[in-house]
Structures are given as C-alpha cells and as structure tokens.
C-alpha positions in Angstrom: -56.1 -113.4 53.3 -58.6 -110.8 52.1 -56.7 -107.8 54.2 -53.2 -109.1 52.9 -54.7 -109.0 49.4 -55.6 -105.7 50.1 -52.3 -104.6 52.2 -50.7 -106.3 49.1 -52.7 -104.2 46.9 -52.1 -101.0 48.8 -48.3 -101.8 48.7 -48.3 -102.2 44.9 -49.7 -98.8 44.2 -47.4 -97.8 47.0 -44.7 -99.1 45.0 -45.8 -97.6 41.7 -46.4 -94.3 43.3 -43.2 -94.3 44.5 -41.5 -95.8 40.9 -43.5 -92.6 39.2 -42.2 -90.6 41.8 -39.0 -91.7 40.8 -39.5 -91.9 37.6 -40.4 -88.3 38.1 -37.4 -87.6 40.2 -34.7 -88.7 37.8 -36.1 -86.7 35.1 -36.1 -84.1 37.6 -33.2 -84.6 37.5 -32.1 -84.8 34.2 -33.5 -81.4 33.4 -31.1 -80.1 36.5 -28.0 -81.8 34.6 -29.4 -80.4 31.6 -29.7 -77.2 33.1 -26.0 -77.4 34.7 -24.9 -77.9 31.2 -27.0 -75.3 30.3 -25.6 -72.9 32.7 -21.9 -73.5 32.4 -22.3 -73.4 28.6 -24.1 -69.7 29.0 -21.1 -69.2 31.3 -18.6 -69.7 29.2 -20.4 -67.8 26.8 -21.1 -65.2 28.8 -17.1 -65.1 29.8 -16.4 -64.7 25.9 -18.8 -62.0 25.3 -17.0 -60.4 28.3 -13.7 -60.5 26.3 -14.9 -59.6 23.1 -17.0 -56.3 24.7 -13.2 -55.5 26.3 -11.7 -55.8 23.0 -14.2 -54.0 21.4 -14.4 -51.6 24.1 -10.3 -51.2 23.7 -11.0 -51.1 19.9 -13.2 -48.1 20.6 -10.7 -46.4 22.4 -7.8 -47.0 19.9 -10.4 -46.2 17.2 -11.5 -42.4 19.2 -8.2 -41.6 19.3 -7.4 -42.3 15.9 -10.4 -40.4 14.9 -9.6 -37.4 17.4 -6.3 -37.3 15.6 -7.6 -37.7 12.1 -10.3 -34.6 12.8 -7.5 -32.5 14.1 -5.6 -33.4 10.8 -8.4 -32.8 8.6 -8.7 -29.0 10.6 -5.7 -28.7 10.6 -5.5 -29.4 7.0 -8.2 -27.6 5.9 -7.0 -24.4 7.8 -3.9 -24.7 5.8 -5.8 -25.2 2.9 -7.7 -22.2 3.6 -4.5 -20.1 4.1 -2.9 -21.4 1.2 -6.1 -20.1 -0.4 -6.3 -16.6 0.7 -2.3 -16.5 -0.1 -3.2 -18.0 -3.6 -5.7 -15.5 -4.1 -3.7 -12.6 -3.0 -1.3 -14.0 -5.4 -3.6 -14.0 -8.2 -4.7 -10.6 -7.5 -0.9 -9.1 -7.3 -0.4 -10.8 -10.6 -3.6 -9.3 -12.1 -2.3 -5.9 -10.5 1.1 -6.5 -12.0 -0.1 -7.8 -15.0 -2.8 -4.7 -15.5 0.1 -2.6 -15.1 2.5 -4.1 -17.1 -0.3 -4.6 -20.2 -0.8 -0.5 -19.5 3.3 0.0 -19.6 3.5 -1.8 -22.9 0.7 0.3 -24.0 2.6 3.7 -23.5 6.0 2.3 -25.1 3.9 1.2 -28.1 2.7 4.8 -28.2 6.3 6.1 -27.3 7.9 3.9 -30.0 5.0 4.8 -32.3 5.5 8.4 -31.6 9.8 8.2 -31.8 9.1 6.5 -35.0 6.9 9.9 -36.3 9.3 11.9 -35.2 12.0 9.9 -37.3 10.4 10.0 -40.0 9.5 13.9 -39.9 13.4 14.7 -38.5 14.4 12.5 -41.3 12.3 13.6 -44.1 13.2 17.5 -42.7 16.9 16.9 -43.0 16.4 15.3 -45.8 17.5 11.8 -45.4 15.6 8.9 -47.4 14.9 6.3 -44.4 14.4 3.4 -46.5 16.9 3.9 -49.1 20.1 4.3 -46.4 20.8 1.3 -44.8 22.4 3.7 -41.6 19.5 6.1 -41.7 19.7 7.0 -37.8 23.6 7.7 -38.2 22.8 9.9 -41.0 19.9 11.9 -39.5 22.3 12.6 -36.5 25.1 13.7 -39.0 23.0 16.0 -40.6 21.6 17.1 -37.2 24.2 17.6 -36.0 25.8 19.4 -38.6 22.6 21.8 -38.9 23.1 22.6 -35.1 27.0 23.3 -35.6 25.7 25.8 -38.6 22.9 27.4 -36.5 25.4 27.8 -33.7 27.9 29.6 -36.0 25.1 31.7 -37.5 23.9 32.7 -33.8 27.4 33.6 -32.9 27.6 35.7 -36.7 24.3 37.1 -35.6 25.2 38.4 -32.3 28.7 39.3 -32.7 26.8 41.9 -35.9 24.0 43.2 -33.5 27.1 43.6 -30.7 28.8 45.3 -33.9 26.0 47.4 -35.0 25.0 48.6 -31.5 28.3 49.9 -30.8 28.3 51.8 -34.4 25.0 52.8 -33.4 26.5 54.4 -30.1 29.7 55.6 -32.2 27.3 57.8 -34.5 25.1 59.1 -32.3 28.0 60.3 -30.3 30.2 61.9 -33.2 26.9 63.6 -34.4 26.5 65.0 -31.4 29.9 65.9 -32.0 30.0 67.0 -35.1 26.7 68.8 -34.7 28.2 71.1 -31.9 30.8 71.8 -34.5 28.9 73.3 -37.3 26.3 75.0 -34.9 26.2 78.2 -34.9 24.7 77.9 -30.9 28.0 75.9 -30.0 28.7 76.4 -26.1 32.5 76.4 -26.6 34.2 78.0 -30.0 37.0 75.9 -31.8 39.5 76.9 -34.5 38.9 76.1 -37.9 42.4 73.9 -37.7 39.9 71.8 -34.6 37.1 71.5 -36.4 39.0 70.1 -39.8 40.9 67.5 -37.4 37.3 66.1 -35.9 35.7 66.2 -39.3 38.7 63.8 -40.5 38.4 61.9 -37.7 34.7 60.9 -38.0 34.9 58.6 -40.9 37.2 56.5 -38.8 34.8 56.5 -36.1 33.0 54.9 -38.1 35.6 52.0 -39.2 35.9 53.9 -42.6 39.6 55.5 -43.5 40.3 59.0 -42.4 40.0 61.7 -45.0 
C-alpha cells in the first residue's frame, strides 16, 4: 500500500508537472498566435509603407522634374531679365545722349532767336521802323530794305557809269593835250598850217563833250 501511495504520489506530481508543462505550453503558445498576429500586422504594414515610399518616391520624381523645369524657367527668366536690363539701360543712356543734345540744340536756337531778335531790332531801328508801334513790323523792315538796296544798287550803277565816264574824259584830255601841245610847240616833229591847227583847236572842246567853237 505504502509503494502505491508513493507511486500514487509520484504520478500526481507527474501529472502536475505535466499540467504546468502544459499550462506552459499553451501560453507558449499563445505568445506564437500573438506573435502571428504580430507578424502579419507588421506585414501589412510593412506592405503599405512599401506603397507609400513608391508614391513618394514617384512624387519625388514628378516633383525634380518640376523643379528642374522651374530652375530652367527662373534662368531663363532672369537671363531675359538681365537682357532686358542692359537693353533698358542702353535705352536710358541713348535717351540721356539724345536728350543732352537736344537740351544743347534748344540752347543755340534760344541764342539764335535771341540774336535774330538783336538784329531786328537794330535793322529795324536803322531803317527806321517803330517795332512796337506797326502791327507788320517784319513786312515793313523788308520794304524799306529792300527799297534801300534798290537805291544803293542804282547809286552803284550812277557811281560806276561816272568813274567809267570820267576815266574816259580823263584819257580824252590827256590825249588832245598831247595834241594840242604838239600844236603850239615850237619843237613840233611835223609842221601844220595855221587853217590845221584852227580846225584841232575847235575840235577840242568837243572832245571834251562841250560844243565846238
């Protein structure tokens, strides 16, 4: 009785060993089932971050591109702004130049128109017209000009046709002395009558432009 008590008792804690082992197997087991939930979840989970690093990784791509093409805009832009620039700056300075010269233009027709208006004023005041009093003072001053040049002209024409006049008397007297003073010499070359030498002394006053004697 004594060594089935014992073989009874040896059983027993065989029995619980074998219920803890259990015990420890299906919590074993539990943690495995855990861990196969576990797994699956980080699986599916990994699977999505899979998908969202290829849509980000497609994102990237579309987004290079777009900023490739928005860095060849902005050169592109800004070398056109840089030209447009340098051609608004040449602009500027051809329209300072133009505008230098044109200031310096005015300039010397303000001195031109001050210097016509001098002149005006002394032609007018010399031919003796009253520029504030006649209401068609240029008219007048070009009359009177005019009329002044007409009566120089005339005078110059008097004067030469005189001197032209007085030349050839000039010539006429100093040949019909000549003439008349081989007459009357006494060391003549060639001897005349006395009816010649009356004819040539009546004929001298003509040469002259006086009437004969």
């Amino acid at each position: 009785a004594k060594r089935f008590q014992k073989q009874l008792e040896r059983a027993s804690r065989h029995i619980n060993d074998q219920k803890s082992a259990l015990t420890e197997l299906k919590a074993q087991l539990h943690d495995v089932n855990e861990y196969r939930t576990q797994c699956a979840e980080q699986a599916s989970r990994v699977k999505q971050l899979e998908a969202t690093v290829e849509e980000l990784s497609t994102a990237k791509g579309r987004l290079t591109k777009q900023l490739m093409a928005a860095q060849k805009k902005i050169e592109r832009s800004s070398s056109e702004n840089r030209e447009t620039s340098e051609q608004q700056q040449k602009l500027m300075s051809r329209l300072n130049d133009d505008l230098a010269t044109t200031r310096l233009a005015l300039a010397e027709t303000k001195e031109r128109e001050h210097q016509l208006a001098q002149f005006r004023s002394a032609l007018a005041k010399t031919v003796g017209v009253d520029v504030d009093a006649s209401s068609m003072a240029d008219y007048d001053i070009v009359a009177r000009v005019e009329r002044i040049v007409e009566a120089g002209n005339a005078h110059l024409s008097a004067s030469r046709s005189l001197e032209s006049s007085l030349l050839q008397l000039g010539a006429s007297f100093q040949s019909n002395y000549e003439s008349a003073l081989s007459i009357v010499s006494p060391q003549g070359k060639r001897k005349q009558s006395n009816g010649d030498v009356l004819s040539e002394i009546r004929e001298l006053p003509a040469n002259f432009g006086m009437k004969p004697v």
